[in-house]
TORKOL-4160 file (C-alpha; in steps of 0.2 Angstrom, whole numbers, padded with zeros to 4 digits, m for minus):
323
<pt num="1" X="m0004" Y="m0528" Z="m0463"/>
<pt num="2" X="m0022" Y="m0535" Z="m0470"/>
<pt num="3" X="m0034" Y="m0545" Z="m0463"/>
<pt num="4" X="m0035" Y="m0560" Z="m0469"/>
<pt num="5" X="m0050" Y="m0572" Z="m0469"/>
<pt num="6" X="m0063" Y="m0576" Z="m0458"/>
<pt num="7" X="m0064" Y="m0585" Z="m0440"/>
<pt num="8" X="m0057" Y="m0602" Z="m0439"/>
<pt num="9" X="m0054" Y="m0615" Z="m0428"/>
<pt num="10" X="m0041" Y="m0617" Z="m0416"/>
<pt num="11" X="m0023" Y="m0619" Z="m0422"/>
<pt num="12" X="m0012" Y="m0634" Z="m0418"/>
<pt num="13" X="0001" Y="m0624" Z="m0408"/>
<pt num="14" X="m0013" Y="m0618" Z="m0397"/>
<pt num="15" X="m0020" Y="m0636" Z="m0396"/>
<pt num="16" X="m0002" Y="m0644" Z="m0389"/>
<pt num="17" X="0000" Y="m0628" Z="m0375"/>
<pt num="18" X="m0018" Y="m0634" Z="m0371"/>
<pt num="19" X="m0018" Y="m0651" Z="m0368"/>
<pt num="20" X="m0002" Y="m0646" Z="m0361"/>
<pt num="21" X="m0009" Y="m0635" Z="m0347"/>
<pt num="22" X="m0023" Y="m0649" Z="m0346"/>
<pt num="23" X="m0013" Y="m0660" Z="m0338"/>
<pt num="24" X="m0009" Y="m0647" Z="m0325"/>
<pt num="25" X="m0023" Y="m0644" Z="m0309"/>
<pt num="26" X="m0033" Y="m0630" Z="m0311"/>
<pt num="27" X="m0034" Y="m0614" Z="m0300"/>
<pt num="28" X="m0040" Y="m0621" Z="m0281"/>
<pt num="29" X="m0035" Y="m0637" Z="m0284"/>
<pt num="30" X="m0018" Y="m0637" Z="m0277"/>
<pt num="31" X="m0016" Y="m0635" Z="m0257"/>
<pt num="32" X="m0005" Y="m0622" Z="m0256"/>
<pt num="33" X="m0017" Y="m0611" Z="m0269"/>
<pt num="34" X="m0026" Y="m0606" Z="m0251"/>
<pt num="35" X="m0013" Y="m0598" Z="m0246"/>
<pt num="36" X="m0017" Y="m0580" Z="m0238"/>
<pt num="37" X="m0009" Y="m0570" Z="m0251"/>
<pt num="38" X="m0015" Y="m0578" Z="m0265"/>
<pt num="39" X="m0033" Y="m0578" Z="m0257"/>
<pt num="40" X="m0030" Y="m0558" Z="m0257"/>
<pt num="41" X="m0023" Y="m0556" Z="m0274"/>
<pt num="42" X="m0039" Y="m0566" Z="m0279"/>
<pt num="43" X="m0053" Y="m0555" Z="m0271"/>
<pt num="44" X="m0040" Y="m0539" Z="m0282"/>
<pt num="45" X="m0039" Y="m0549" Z="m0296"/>
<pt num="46" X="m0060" Y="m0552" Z="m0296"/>
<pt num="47" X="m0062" Y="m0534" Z="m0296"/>
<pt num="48" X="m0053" Y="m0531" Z="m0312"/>
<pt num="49" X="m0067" Y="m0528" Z="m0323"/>
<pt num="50" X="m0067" Y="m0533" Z="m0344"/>
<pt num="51" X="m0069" Y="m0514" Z="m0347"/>
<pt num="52" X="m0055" Y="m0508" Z="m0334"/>
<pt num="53" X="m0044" Y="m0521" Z="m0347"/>
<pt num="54" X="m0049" Y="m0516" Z="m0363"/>
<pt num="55" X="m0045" Y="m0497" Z="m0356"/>
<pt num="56" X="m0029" Y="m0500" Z="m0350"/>
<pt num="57" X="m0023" Y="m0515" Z="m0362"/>
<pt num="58" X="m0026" Y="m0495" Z="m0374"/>
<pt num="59" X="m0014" Y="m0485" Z="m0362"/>
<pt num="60" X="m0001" Y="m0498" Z="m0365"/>
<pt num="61" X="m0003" Y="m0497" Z="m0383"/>
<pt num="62" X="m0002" Y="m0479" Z="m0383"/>
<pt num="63" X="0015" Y="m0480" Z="m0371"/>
<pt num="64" X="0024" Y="m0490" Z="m0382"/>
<pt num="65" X="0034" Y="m0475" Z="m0390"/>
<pt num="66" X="0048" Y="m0488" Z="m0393"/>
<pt num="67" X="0038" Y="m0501" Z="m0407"/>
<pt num="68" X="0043" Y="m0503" Z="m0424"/>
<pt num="69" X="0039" Y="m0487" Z="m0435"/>
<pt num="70" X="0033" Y="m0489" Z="m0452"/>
<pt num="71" X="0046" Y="m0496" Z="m0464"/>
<pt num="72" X="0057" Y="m0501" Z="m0448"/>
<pt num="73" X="0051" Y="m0517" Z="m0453"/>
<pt num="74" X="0047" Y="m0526" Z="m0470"/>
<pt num="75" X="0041" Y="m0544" Z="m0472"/>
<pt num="76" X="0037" Y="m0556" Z="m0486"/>
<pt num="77" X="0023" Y="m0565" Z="m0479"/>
<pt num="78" X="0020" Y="m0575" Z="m0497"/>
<pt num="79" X="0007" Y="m0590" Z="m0495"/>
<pt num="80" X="m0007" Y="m0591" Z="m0483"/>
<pt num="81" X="m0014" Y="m0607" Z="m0477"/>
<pt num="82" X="m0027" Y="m0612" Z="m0470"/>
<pt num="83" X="m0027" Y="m0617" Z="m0450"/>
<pt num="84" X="m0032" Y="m0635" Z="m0455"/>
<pt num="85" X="m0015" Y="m0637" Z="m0467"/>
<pt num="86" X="m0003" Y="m0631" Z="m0453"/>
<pt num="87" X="m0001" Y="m0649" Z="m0445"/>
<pt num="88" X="0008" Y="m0653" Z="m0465"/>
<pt num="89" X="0022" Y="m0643" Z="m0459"/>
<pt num="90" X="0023" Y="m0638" Z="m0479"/>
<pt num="91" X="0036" Y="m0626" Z="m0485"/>
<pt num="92" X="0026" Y="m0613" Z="m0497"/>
<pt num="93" X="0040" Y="m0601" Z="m0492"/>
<pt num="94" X="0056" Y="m0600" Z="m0506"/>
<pt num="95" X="0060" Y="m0585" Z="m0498"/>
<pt num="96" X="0064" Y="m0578" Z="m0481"/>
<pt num="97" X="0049" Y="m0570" Z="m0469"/>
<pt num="98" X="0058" Y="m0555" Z="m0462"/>
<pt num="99" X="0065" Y="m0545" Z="m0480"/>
<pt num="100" X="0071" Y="m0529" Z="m0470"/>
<pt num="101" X="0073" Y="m0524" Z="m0451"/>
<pt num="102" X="0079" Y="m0508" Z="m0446"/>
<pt num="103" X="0094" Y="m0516" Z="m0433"/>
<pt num="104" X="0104" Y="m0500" Z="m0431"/>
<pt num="105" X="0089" Y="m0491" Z="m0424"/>
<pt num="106" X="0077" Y="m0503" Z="m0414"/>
<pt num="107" X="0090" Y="m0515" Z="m0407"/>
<pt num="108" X="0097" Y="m0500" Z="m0400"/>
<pt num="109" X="0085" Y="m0496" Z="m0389"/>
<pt num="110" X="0089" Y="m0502" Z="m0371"/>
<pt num="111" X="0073" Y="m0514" Z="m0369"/>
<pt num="112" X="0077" Y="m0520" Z="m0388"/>
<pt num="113" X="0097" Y="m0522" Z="m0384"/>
<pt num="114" X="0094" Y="m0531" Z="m0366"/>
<pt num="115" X="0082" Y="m0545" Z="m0373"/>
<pt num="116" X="0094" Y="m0548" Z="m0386"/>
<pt num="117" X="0110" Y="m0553" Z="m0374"/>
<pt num="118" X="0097" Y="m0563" Z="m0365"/>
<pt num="119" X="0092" Y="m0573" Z="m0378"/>
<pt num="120" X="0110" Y="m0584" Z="m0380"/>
<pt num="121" X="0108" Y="m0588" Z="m0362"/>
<pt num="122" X="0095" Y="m0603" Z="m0366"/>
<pt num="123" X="0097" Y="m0622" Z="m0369"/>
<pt num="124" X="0080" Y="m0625" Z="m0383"/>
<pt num="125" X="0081" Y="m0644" Z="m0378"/>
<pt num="126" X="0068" Y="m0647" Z="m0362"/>
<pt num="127" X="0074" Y="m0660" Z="m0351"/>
<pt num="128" X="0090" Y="m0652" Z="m0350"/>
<pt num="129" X="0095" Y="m0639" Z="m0334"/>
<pt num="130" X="0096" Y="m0623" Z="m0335"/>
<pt num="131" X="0111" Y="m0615" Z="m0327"/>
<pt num="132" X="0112" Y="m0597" Z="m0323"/>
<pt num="133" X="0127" Y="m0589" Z="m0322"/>
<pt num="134" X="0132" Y="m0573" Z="m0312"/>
<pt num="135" X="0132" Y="m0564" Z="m0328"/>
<pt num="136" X="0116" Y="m0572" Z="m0336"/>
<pt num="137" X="0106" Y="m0565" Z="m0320"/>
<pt num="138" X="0117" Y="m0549" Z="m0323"/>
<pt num="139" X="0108" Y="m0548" Z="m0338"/>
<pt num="140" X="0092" Y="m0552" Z="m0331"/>
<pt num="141" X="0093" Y="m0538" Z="m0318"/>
<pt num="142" X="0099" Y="m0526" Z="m0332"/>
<pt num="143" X="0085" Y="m0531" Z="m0345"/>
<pt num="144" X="0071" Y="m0527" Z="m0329"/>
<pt num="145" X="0079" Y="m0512" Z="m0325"/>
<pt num="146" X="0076" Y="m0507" Z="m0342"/>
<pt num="147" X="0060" Y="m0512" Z="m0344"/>
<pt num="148" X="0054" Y="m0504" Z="m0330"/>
<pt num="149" X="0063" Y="m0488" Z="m0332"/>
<pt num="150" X="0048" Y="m0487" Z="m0348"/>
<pt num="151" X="0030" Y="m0478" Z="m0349"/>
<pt num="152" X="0025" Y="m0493" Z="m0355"/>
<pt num="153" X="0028" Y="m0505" Z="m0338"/>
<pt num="154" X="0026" Y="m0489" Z="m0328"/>
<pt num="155" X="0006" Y="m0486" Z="m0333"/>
<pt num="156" X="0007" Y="m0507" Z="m0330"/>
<pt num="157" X="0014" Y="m0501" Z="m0311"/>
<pt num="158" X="0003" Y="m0487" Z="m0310"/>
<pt num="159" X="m0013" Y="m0501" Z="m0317"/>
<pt num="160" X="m0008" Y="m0513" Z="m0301"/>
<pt num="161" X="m0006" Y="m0501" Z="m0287"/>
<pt num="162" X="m0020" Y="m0492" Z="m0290"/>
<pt num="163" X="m0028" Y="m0511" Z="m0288"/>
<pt num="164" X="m0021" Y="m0515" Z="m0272"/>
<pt num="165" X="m0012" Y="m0528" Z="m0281"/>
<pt num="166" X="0004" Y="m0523" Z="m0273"/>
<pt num="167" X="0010" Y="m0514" Z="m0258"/>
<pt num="168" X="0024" Y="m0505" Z="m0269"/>
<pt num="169" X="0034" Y="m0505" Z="m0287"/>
<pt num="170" X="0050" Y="m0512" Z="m0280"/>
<pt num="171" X="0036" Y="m0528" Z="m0274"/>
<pt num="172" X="0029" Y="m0530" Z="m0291"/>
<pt num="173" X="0046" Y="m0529" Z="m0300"/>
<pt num="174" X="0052" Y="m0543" Z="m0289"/>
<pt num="175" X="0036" Y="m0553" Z="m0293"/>
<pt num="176" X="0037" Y="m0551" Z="m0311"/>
<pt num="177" X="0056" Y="m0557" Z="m0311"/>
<pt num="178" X="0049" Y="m0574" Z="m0301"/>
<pt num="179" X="0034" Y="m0578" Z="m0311"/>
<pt num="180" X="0043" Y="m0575" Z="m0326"/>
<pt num="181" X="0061" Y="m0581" Z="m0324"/>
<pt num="182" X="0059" Y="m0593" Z="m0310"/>
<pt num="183" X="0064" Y="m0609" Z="m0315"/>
<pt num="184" X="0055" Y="m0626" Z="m0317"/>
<pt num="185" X="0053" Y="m0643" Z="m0324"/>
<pt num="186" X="0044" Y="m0647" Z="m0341"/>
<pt num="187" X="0052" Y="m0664" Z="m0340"/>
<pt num="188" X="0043" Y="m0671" Z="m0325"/>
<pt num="189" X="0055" Y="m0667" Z="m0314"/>
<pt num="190" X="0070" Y="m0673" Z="m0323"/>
<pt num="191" X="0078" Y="m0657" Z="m0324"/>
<pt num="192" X="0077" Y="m0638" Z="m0320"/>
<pt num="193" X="0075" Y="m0634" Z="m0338"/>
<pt num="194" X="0064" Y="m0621" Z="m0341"/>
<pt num="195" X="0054" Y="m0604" Z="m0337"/>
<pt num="196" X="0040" Y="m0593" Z="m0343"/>
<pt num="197" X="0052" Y="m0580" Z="m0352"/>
<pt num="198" X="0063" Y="m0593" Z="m0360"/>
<pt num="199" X="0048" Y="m0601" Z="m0366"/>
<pt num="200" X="0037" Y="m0587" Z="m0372"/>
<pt num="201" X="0053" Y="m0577" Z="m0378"/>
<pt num="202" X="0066" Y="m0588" Z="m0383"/>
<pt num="203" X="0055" Y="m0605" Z="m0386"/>
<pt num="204" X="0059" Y="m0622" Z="m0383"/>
<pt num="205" X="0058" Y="m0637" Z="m0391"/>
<pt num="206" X="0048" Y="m0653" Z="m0382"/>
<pt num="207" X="0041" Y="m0669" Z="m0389"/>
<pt num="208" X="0049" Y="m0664" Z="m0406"/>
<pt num="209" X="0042" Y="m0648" Z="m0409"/>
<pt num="210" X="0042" Y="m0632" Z="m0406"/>
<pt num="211" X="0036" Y="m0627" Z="m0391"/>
<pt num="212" X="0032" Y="m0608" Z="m0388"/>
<pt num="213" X="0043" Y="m0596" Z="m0395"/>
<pt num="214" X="0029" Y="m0581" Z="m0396"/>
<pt num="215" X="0043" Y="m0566" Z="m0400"/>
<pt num="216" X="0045" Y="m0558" Z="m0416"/>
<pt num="217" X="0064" Y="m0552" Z="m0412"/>
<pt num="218" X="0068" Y="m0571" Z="m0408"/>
<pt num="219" X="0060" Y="m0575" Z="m0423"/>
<pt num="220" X="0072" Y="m0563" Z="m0431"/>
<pt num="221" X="0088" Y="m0569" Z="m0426"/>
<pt num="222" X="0083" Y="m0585" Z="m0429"/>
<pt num="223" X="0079" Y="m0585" Z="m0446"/>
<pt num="224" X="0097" Y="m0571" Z="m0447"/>
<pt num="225" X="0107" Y="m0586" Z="m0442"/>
<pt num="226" X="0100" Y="m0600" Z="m0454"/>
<pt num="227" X="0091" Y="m0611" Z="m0440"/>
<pt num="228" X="0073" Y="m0603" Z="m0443"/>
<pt num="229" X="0065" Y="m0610" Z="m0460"/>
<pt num="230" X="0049" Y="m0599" Z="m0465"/>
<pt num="231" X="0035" Y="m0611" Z="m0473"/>
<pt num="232" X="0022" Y="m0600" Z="m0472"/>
<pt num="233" X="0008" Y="m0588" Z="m0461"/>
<pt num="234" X="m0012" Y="m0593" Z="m0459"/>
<pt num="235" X="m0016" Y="m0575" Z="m0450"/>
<pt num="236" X="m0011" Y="m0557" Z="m0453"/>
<pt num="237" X="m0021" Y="m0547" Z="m0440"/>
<pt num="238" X="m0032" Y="m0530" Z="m0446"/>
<pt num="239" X="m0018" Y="m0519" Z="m0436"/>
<pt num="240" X="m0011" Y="m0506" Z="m0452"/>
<pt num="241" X="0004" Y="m0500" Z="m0442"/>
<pt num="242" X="0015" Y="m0512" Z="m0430"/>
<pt num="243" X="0010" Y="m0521" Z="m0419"/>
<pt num="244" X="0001" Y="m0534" Z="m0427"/>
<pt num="245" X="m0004" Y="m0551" Z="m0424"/>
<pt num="246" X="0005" Y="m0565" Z="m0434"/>
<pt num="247" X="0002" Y="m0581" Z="m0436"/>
<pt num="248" X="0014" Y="m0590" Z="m0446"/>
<pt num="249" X="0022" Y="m0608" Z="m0448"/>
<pt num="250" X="0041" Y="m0613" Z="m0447"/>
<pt num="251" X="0054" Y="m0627" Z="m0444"/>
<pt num="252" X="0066" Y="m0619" Z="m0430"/>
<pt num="253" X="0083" Y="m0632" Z="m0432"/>
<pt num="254" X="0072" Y="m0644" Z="m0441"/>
<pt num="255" X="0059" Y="m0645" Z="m0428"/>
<pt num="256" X="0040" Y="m0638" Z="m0433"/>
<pt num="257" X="0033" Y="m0626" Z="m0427"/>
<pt num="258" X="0014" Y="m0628" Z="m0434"/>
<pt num="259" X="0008" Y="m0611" Z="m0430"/>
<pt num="260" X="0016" Y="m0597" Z="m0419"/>
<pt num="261" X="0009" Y="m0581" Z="m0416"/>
<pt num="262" X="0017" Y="m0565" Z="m0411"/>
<pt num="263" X="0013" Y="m0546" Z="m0409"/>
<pt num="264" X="0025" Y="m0542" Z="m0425"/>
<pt num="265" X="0035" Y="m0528" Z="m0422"/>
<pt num="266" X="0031" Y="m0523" Z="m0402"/>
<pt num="267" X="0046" Y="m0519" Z="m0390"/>
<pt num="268" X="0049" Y="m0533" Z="m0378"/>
<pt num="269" X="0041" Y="m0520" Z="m0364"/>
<pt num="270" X="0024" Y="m0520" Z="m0373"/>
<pt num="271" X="0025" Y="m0539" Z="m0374"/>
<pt num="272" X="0029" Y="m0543" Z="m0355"/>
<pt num="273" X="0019" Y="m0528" Z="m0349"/>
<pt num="274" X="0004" Y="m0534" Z="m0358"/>
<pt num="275" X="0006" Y="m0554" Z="m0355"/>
<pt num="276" X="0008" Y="m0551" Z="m0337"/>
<pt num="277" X="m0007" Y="m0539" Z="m0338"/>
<pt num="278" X="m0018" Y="m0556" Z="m0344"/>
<pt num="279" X="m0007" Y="m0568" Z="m0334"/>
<pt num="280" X="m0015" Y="m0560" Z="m0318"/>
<pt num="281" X="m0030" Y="m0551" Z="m0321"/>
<pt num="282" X="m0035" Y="m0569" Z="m0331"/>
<pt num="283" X="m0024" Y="m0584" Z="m0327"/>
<pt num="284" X="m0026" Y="m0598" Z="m0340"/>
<pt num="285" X="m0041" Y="m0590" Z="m0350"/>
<pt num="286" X="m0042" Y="m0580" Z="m0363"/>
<pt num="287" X="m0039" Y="m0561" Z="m0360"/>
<pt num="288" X="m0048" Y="m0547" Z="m0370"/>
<pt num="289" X="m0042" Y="m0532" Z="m0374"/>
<pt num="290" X="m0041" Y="m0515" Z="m0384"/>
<pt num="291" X="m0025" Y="m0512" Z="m0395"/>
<pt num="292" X="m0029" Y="m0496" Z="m0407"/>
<pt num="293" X="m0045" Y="m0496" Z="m0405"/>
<pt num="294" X="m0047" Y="m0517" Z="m0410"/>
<pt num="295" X="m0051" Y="m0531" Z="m0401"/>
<pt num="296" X="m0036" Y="m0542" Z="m0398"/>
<pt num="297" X="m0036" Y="m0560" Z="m0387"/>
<pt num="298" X="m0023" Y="m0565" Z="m0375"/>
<pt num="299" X="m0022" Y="m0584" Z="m0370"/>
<pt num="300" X="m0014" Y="m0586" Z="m0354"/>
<pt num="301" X="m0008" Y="m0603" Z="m0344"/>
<pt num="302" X="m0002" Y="m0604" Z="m0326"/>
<pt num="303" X="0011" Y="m0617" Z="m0320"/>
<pt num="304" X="0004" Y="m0627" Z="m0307"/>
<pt num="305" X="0016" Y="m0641" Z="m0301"/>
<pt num="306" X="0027" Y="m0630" Z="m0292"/>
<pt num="307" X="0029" Y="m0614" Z="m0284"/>
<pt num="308" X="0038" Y="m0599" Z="m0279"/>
<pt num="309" X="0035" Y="m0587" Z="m0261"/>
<pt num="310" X="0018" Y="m0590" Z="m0255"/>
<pt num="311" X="0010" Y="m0602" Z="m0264"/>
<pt num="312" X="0011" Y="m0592" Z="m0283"/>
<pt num="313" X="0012" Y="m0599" Z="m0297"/>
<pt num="314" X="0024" Y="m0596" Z="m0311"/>
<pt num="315" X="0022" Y="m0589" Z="m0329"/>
<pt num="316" X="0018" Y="m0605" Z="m0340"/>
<pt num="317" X="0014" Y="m0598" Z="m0358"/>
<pt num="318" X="0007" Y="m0580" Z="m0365"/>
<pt num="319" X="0002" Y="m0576" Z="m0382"/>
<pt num="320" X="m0009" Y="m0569" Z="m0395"/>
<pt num="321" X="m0024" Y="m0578" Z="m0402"/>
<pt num="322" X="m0026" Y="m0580" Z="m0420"/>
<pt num="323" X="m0042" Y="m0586" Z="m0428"/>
């Protein structure tokens, strides 16, 4: 894919999961953020340095044997617009974004198939409960099992332990399921309705709009099934084989989506291995790091009005920043 254009500001979608995270208390303000396990994973967490990232965000990028090979994916990005149009929710697009995808091949893959059965198991509406079923977190258990069975969440593992950031893989494994599909409320308690996976990769729609929604292969089988309308993109990252960075505009059942980014074509390991990377070496910043020798930035938001074990705090949103 080219690179497109010089920096710009920040994009709508980026704006509302900002404000969003606004309104939540920042690290140290809550009570229970003192707690003694948190204060340890702190003084960890303080010694990961913006080198050790960039090193290690590489040796992911290197593991991830399971990506998208060249011509496993063809798009027809059509008509860029500037970051400044997105709000328009214009449809440039006659055409659909995703022309060819290699199905028989990628979603073969056990991390590719596992995401895939867990991405029916979601109610896009906040403010209405999630309920899991014995088989949904059959599915869950299967997907993790998958994921971690790759060199991709190994070198991750391997990254952590060597950290101190846990006492052993089977700890880490079991964090990662809590801060990632522990569920919460985005509806001020109304109900149980949502979770850092389902909103990072499935998405969610909040206040009329779309509401994360940061992976491609959701993208995918959304616009497959007629409810995902392409308008348009306003960034195509510098990356010449997959992944890249997207940024790109929908309407997902009607509802906007004003710009979206993704890492087009990565396997769900890389994705959740590299956002839980940034999620705890820098909660609710922006996280630096090398992919294929280029600069890539990783904004990360923690959910801060409740909690799981010890006072941790769940996944709220991961993505890549576009210009």
């Amino acid at each position: 894919m080219v690179t497109q254009g010089g920096a710009q500001a920040p994009s709508a979608g980026a704006r509302a999961e900002q404000s969003e995270a606004a309104r939540q208390p920042k690290l140290g303000d809550s009570g229970r953020s003192g707690s003694g396990r948190e204060r340890a994973e702190l003084l960890a967490l303080r010694s990961i340095s913006d080198d050790e990232l960039r090193d290690v965000s590489e040796q992911l990028y290197a593991a991830d044997g399971n990506r998208a090979a060249s011509g496993e994916i063809i798009l027809d990005l059509q008509h860029r617009i500037l970051t400044s149009e997105a709000s328009a929710g214009k449809d440039y697009a006659s055409k659909s974004l995703f022309k060819y995808v290699a199905e028989a091949t990628l979603f073969a893959k056990p991390t590719f198939a596992r995401l895939l059965a867990l991405l029916d198991n979601y109610d896009k509406m906040t403010g209405h409960s999630e309920t899991l079923t014995s088989e949904e977190e059959e599915e869950e258990e299967a997907f993790l099992e998958a994921v971690f069975r790759t060199p991709v969440m190994a070198t991750l593992t391997r990254f952590f332990l060597a950290k101190g950031l846990y006492p052993s893989a089977d700890a880490f494994q079991a964090d990662l399921k809590d801060m990632w599909f522990g569920l919460y409320s985005r509806s001020s308690g109304a109900a149980l309705d949502s979770s850092g996976f389902e909103h990072v990769f499935h998405g969610e729609i909040k206040k009329g709009t779309v509401s994360g929604c940061h992976s491609w292969v959701q993208l995918y089988e959304l616009e497959k099934s007629g409810q995902l309308n392409y308008l348009s993109y306003s960034y195509d990252g510098p990356w010449a084989a997959f992944p890249d960075v997207l940024a790109l505009q929908y309407r997902w059942s009607g509802y906007l989506k004003s710009i979206g980014s993704v890492f087009m074509g990565s396997s769900p390991e890389f994705d959740l291995a590299l956002y839980t990377l940034c999620y705890k070496a820098r909660p609710d910043q922006q996280c630096h790091v090398s992919l294929g020798g280029k600069a890539a930035r990783i904004q990360t938001y923690s959910w801060t009005n409740s909690f799981y074990g010890d006072g941790q705090r769940f996944v709220a949103s991961s993505y890549p920043v576009s210009p």
